[in-house]
Structures are given as C-alpha cells and as structure tokens.
KETOR-808592 format. One line per field, with one value per residue (C-alpha): x, y, z; residue in three letters. Coordinates in nm, 2 decimals, always signed. Example, Ala and Ser with C-alpha at 12.3 -4.5 7.8 and 13.67 -1.06 7.14 Angstrom:
2
xx	(+1.23  +1.37)
yy	(-0.45  -0.11)
zz	(+0.78  +0.71)
r	(ala  ser)
***
This chain:
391
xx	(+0.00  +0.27  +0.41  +0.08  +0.06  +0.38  +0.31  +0.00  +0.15  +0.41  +0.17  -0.03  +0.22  +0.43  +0.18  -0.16  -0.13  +0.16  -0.05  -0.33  -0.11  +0.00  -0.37  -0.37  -0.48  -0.28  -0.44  -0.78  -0.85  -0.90  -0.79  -0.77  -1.07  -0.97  -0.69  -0.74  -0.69  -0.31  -0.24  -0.24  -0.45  -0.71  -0.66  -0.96  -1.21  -1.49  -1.51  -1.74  -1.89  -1.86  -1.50  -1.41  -1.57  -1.35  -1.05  -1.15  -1.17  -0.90  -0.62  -0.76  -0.77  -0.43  -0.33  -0.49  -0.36  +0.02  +0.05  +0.26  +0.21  +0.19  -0.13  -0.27  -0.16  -0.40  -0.66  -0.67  -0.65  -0.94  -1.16  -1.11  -1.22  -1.51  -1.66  -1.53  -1.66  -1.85  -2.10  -2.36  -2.42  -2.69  -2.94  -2.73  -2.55  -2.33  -2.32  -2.34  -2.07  -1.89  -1.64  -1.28  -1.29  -1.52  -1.87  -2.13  -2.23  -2.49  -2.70  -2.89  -2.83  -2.80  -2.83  -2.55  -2.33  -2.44  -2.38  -2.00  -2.02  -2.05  -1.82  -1.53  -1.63  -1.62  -1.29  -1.18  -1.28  -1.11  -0.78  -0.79  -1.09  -1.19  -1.53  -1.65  -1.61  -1.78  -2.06  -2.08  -2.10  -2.38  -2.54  -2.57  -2.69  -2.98  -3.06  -3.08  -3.28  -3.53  -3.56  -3.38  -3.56  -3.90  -4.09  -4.36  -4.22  -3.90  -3.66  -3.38  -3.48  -3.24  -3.20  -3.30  -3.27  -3.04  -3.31  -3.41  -3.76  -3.75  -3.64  -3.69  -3.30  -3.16  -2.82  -2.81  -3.04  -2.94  -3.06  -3.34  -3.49  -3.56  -3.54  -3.71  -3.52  -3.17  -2.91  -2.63  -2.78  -2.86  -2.51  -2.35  -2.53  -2.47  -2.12  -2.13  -2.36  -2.09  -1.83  -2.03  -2.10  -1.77  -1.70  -2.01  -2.15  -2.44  -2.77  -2.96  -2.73  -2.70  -3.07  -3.06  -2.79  -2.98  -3.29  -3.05  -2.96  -3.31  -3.38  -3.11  -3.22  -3.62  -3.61  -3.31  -3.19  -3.31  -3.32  -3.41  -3.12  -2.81  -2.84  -2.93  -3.22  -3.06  -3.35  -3.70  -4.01  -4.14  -4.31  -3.98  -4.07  -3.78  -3.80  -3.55  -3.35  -3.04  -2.72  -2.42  -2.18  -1.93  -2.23  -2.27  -1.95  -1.92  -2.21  -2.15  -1.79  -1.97  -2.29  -2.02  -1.82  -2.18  -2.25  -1.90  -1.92  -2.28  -2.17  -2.47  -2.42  -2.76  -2.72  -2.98  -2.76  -2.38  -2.59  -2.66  -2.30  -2.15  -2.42  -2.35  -2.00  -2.03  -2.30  -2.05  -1.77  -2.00  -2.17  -1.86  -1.54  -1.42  -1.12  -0.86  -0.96  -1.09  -1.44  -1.72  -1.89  -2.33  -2.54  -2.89  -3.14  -2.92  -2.64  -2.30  -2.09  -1.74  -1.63  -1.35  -1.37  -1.11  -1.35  -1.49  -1.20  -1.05  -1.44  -1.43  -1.08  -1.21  -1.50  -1.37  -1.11  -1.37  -1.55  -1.22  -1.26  -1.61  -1.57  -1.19  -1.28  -0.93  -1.12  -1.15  -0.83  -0.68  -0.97  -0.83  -0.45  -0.60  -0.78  -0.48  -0.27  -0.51  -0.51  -0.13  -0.12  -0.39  -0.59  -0.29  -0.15  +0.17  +0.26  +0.50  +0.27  -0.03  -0.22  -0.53  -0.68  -1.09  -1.14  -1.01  -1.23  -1.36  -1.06  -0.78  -0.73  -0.78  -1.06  -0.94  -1.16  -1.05  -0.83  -0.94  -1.27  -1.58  -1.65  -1.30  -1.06  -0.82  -1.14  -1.17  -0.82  -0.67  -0.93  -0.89  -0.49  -0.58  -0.80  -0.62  -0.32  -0.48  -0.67  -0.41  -0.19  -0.46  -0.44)
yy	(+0.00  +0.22  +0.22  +0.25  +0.59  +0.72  +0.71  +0.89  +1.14  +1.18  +1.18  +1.48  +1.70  +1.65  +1.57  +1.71  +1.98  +2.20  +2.13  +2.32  +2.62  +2.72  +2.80  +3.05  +3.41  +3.65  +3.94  +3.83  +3.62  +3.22  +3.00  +3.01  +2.82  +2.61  +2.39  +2.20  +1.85  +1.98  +2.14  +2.47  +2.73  +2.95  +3.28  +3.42  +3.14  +3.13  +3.05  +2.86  +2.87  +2.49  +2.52  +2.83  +2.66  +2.35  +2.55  +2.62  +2.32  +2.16  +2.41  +2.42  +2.05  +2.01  +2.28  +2.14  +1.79  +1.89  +2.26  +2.33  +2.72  +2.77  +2.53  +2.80  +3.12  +2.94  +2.88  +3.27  +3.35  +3.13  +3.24  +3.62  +3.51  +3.32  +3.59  +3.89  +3.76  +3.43  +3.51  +3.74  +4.05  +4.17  +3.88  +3.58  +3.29  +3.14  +3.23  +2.94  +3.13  +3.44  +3.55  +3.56  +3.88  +3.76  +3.92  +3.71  +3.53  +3.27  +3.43  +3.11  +3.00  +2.64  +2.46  +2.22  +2.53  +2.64  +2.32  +2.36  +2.69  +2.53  +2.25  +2.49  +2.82  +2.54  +2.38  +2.69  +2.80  +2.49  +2.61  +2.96  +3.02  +3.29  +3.42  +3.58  +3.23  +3.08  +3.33  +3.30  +2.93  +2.96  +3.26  +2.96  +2.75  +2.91  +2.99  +2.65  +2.57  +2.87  +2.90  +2.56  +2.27  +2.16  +2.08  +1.94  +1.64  +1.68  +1.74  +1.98  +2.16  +2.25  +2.52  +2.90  +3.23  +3.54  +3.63  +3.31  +3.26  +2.86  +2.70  +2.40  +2.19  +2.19  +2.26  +1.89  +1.69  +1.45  +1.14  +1.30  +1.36  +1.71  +1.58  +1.82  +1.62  +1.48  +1.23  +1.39  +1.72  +1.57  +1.40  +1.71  +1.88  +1.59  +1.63  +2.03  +1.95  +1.73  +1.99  +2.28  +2.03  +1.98  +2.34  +2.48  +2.19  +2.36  +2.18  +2.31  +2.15  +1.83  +1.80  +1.86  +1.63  +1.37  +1.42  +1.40  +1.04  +0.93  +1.06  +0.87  +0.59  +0.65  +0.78  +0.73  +0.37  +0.13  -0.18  -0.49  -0.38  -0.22  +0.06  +0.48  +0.62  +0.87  +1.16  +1.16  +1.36  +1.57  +1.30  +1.06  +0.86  +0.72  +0.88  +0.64  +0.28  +0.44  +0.32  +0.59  +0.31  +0.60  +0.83  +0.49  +0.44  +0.82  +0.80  +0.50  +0.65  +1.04  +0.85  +0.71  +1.02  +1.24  +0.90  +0.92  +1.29  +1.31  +0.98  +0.83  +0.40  +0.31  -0.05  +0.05  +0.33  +0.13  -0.18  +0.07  +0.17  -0.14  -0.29  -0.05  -0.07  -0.50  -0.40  -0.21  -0.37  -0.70  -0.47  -0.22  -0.33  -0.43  -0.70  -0.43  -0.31  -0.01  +0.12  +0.18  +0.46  +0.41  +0.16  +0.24  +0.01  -0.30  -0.03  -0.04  +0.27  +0.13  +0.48  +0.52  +0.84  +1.03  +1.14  +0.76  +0.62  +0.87  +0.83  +0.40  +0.38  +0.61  +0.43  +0.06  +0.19  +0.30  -0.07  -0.21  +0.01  -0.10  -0.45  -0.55  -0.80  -0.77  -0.79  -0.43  -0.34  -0.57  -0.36  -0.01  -0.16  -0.24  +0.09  +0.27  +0.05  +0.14  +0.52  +0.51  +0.34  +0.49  +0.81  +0.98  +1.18  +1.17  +1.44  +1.75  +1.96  +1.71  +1.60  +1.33  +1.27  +1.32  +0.98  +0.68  +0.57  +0.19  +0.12  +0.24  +0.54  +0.89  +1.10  +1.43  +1.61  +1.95  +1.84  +2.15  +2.28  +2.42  +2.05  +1.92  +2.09  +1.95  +1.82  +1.49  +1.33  +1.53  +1.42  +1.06  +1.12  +1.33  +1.06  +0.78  +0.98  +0.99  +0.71  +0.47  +0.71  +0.64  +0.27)
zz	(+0.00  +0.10  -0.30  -0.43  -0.19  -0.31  -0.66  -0.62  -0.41  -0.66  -0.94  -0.78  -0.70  -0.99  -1.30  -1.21  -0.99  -1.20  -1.49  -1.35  -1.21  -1.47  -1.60  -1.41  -1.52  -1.32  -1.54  -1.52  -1.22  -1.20  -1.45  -1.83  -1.97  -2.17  -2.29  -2.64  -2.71  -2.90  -2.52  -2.64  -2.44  -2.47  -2.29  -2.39  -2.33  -2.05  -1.72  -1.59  -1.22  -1.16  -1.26  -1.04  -0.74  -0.84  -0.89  -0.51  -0.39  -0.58  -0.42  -0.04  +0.01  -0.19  +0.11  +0.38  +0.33  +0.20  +0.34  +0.06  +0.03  -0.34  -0.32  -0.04  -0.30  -0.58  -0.32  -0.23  -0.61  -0.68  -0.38  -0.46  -0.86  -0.75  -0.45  -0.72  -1.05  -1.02  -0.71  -0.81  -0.57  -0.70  -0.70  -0.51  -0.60  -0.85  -1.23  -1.49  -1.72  -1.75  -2.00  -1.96  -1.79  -1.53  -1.72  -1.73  -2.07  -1.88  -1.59  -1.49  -1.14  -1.13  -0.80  -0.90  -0.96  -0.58  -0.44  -0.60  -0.42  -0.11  -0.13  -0.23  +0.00  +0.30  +0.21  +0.19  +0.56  +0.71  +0.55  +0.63  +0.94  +0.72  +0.85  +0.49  +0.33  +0.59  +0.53  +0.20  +0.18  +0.46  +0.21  -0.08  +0.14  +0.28  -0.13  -0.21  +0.09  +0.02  -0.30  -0.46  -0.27  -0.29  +0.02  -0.15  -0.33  -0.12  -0.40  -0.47  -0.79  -1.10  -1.28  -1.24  -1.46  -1.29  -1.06  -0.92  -1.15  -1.23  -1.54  -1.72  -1.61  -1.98  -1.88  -1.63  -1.89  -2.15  -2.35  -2.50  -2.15  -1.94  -1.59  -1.30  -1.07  -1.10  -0.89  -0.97  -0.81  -0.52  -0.48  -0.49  -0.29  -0.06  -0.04  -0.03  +0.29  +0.46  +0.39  +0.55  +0.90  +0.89  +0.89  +1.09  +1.29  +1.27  +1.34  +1.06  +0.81  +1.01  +0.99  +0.58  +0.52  +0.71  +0.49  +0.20  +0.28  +0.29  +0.01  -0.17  +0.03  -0.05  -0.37  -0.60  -0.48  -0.62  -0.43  -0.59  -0.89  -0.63  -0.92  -0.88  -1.11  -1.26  -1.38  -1.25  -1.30  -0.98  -0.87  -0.86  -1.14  -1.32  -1.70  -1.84  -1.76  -1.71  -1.55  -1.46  -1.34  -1.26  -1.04  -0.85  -0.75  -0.64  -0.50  -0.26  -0.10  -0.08  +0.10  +0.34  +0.40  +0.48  +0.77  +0.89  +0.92  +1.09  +1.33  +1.15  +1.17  +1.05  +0.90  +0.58  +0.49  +0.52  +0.35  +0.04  -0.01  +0.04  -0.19  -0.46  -0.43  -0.50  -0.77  -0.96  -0.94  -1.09  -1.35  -1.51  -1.46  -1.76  -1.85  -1.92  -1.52  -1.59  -1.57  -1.82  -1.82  -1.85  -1.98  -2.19  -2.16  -2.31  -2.47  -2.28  -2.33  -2.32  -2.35  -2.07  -1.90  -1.66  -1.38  -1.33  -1.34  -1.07  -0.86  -0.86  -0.72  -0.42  -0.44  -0.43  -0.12  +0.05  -0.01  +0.15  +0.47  +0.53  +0.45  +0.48  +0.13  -0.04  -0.38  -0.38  -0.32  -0.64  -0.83  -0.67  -0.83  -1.14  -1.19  -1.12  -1.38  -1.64  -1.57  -1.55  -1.89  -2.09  -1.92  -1.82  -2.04  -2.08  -2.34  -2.22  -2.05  -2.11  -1.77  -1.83  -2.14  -2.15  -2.18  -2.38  -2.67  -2.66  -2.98  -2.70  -2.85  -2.63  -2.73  -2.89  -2.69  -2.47  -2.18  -1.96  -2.01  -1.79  -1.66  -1.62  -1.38  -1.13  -0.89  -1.00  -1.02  -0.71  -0.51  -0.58  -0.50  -0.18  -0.07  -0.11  +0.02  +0.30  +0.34  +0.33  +0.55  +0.82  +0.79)
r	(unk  unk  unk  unk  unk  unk  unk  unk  unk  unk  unk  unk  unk  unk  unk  unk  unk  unk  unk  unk  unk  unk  unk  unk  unk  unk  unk  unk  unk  unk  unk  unk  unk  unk  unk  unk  unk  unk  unk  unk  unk  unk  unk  unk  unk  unk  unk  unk  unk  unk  unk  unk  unk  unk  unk  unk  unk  unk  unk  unk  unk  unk  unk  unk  unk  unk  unk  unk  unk  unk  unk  unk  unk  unk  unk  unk  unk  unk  unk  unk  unk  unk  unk  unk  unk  unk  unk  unk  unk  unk  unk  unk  unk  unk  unk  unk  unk  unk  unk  unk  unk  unk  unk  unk  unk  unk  unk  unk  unk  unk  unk  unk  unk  unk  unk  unk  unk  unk  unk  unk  unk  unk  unk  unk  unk  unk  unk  unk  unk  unk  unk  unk  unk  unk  unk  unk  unk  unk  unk  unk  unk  unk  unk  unk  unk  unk  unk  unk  unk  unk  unk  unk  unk  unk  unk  unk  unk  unk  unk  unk  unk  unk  unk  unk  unk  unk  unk  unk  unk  unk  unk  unk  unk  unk  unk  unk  unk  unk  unk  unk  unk  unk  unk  unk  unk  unk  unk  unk  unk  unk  unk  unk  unk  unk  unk  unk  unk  unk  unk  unk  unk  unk  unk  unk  unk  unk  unk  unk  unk  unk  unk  unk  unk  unk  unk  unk  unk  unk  unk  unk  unk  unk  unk  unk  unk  unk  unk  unk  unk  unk  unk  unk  unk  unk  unk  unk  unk  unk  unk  unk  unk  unk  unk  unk  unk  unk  unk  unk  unk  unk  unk  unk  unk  unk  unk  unk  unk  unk  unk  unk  unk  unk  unk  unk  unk  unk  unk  unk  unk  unk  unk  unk  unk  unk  unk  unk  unk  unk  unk  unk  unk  unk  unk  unk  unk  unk  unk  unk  unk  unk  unk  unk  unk  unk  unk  unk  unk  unk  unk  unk  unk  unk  unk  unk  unk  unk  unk  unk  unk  unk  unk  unk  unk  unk  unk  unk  unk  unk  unk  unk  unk  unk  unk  unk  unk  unk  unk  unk  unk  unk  unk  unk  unk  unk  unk  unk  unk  unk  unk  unk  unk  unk  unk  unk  unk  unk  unk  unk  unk  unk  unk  unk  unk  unk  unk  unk  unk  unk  unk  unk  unk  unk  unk  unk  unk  unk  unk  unk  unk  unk  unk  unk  unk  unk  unk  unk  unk  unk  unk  unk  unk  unk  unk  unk  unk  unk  unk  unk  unk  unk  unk)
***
C-alpha cells in the first residue's frame, strides 16, 4: 500500500497539480478556460462557475492535506475570482458562465453550480478560518434551501434564470430527457452539505444532510437492482432505464463520508454503499480493469472516461474500509494501472486525457474545459493519500 501511496502522491504534486497552475490568469483572475486537445491554451475562453468553485476546492484541500504554500496562494486567487466575479451580488449565487474577464455570458443559477459553491467556499474556511467564506458558503446554502428545494415532493430543484424565476434543467439533462429532478444534483449537494457540518456543525445543516440520505435511500436507490435512477419527473418517477456506473460508485464512497461525518451507523444506509459498491464492481469493470462509463437500456458505453476512473478507485477503497474484502483493493490496483497506462497523459505539458475511446485510443476532446478541472483526479490522490496514511 505504501508504494501505491507514493506514486500517487508523486503523481499529484508532480503531474496534475503543476498542470493546472499554470492556468492561471494573473491578469484576469481564475484560471484560463480552456486547454485544447493539442495542449495549447485559450486565454480568452470562459469560465465557468462549476469550474471556479472547483478550482477552489481543488487548491484548499491540496493545502490542507500537504501545506505546501503555493497550493494555499491558488486557493486565495481562486476564492477572490469566485466571490469577485462568479457570485452574483446583486441577485445571489453562482453564475453558470462568464467570459474571460469575469462578465457574465450565462446568468442562470444552477443549484448544481451552488452546491460547487458550497463545497469549495467550506474547504476553503477549514484552511484559512476565514469568517466571509464561511458566510458566503452559509449565504448559498440558505438559497438553495429557500428557493432551490421543494418541500412538496421533497426534492432539490435545478435550474433558475439570474433572478431566481424557475427553469426548465436543460443545462443537467441528457438522453433526450428534461429531468425536473436529477441524482447527480442531489449527490453534490450531498457532499457540499458534509463539507459545510464539517466546517459549521451547525444543526440546521445536520438536519438537511440527514434528509439528504433518505432521500437517496427512498427515492433514487433502487433496491431490488443495487443501481441509482438517474432523472425523474417531480413526482420521482424514473424517466429512463439508465445506469451511470461512474455516479454509482461516487455516489457510494460520498454517501459514506456524509455517515462518517454526521456519526450516522444506521445499518440501511452502510448496507446501500457497500451494496452499490459490490453491484458495480460486478456490472462495469471491464477486462482491461478499468471502468465503463453508462449503460442504456441494453447499450453499454465502453467509452472510458477520466473522472470515473478517478471516482471508482475512491469508491472501491472506501468498499475495502467497510468490509476488509481484499477484492477491492486488487480492483483499486488495477484501476490505477489502467489510468497510469492509458488516461494519463503523458505528453509535455499534457495532464489526463478526456477519456479513452472503446478502440484504446484517447478522445481528442479539450483536456481543460468548464466541466473538467483538477477536482476529480486530485481528489482521488488526496483521498487515497490519506486514506491509506490512516491505515
């Protein structure tokens, strides 16, 4: 374990990390927008508000867990950008977009983009105690409790235009479907909930994150399959027979942080996330070891993509700690012998590739964009770095 924990140390703080560092935009705040497929970059693409508050979170943790000081000088630079630019004083929250210069180019306040907001703003106040982050953080939260959750059907809601009117969620739908209700906003609001207790340990957001399990219990699990529904109608009926193997897996190890963090040992919720954790690793791990990415009604997407890749191998750790069954651990090894090998990228100045196409070849696709920034793949190395430090 030891060697497995060096190299991904090593990997972090030599491969991914200065990657991202040098994105960023001392003249305009944050970090460039975007770096094409060829690695070259554009200075003068957007920003987006998921990717500010990931920026965020990316460069606090990294801080908190290495106290390396550049990491804490990006954290500051991201955190003025994202309270400066990306948070909207005039009507609340998070932007969807803004241009390079930090104007806005798409208003709509997404409650996925909050939930970001709180994840990072937290992170952020563990690092540095600041009292204005913590405020902040607590600012978005009390939006998407007032405005962004619905009481009625007991649902987080989606999407919003600048001044908080509701909208139908096109920017979180796909596969021909307009959900009203998604998992993957209620995962991440999940895990923006157990990064504010851990910062406030305030009741009020003890009691929401509670609720949030059940609801994944309730609601989204299904339990004769092990799977999550994926998009639902307001009423919580499943609009399509989905599979996100790569949500699953996420979902399982963030379910088990928010139980840790709340003290919470109720055997239906542990029984869901180690359940999930088996189901995936039966379903989606394919013969090379890696992970594939969704499966539509009987159409497997083979398609190999970085963030799932980075999610399982938390995930399938985190199966280990609960349940000591050394078949996760040889699938954590051969996850991370397949990223080595095909997702990372190995190119000068290259980090990960997008994904890996089901032929082996990597997708020419942008390498940093709006929806991928250093959050994925560090937090997999600053998990397991400390994870297996804690064994």
């Amino acid at each position: 374990m030891s060697k497995l924990k060096s190299e991904i140390e090593n990997h972090l703080l030599n491969h991914i990390l200065p990657f991202w560092i040098n994105l960023k935009d001392e003249q305009n705040g944050g970090f460039f927008g975007k770096v094409n497929y060829d690695l070259t970059v554009n200075k003068e693409a957007d920003k987006g508000g998921i990717a500010a508050s990931r920026f965020l979170w990316s460069f606090s943790a990294a801080y908190r867990v290495t106290k390396r000081p550049e990491y804490l000088e990006c954290a500051h630079h991201a955190y003025s950008f994202l309270v400066e630019k990306i948070y909207d004083h005039e009507h609340q929250g998070l932007f969807w977009q803004v241009d390079y210069k930090g104007n806005p180019v798409e208003d709509q306040k997404h409650v996925y983009t909050q939930s970001f907001g709180v994840y990072a703003l937290s992170e952020y106040y563990l690092i540095t105690k600041s009292e204005e982050a913590l405020q902040y953080a607590n600012k978005i939260f009390n939006l998407i409790e007032t405005i962004g959750f619905d009481k009625d059907n007991n649902a987080y809601k989606e999407e919003f235009d600048r001044e908080w009117n509701e909208l139908p969620n096109e920017k979180l739908s796909e596969n021909g479907v307009v959900a009203e209700i998604t998992t993957n906003t209620h995962l991440h609001v999940l895990e923006a909930y157990t990064n504010l207790y851990k910062a406030s340990a305030e009741e009020v957001v003890k009691e929401r994150l509670t609720n949030l399990i059940e609801i994944f219990y309730e609601k989204i699990y299904d339990k004769d399959t092990k799977f999550l529904n994926v998009f639902f109608d307001k009423h919580w009926n499943s609009l399509l027979h989905l599979k996100s193997f790569g949500h699953d897996i996420e979902a399982s190890w963030l379910i088990d942080d928010a139980l840790n963090v709340l003290g919470l040992e109720d055997e239906r919720f542990v029984q869901m996330v180690i359940d999930i954790a088996y189901n995936i690793a039966d379903a989606a791990i394919l013969e090379d070891g890696s992970l594939a990415n969704e499966q539509h009604n009987d159409d497997v997407d083979l398609t190999r993509i970085w963030w799932v890749q980075a999610e399982a191998m938390v995930g399938f750790h985190n199966a280990y700690e609960r349940t000591n069954d050394e078949k996760f651990l040889t699938l954590v090894n051969g996850l991370w012998e397949y990223t080595k090998n095909n997702i990372v990228d190995y190119r000068d100045g290259g980090e990960w590739y997008w994904s890996v196409e089901p032929d082996g070849k990597p997708t020419e696709r942008a390498v940093g964009e709006p929806w991928k920034t250093p959050y994925h793949n560090s937090r997999f190395c600053l998990e397991m770095m400390e994870r297996i430090e804690n064994k």
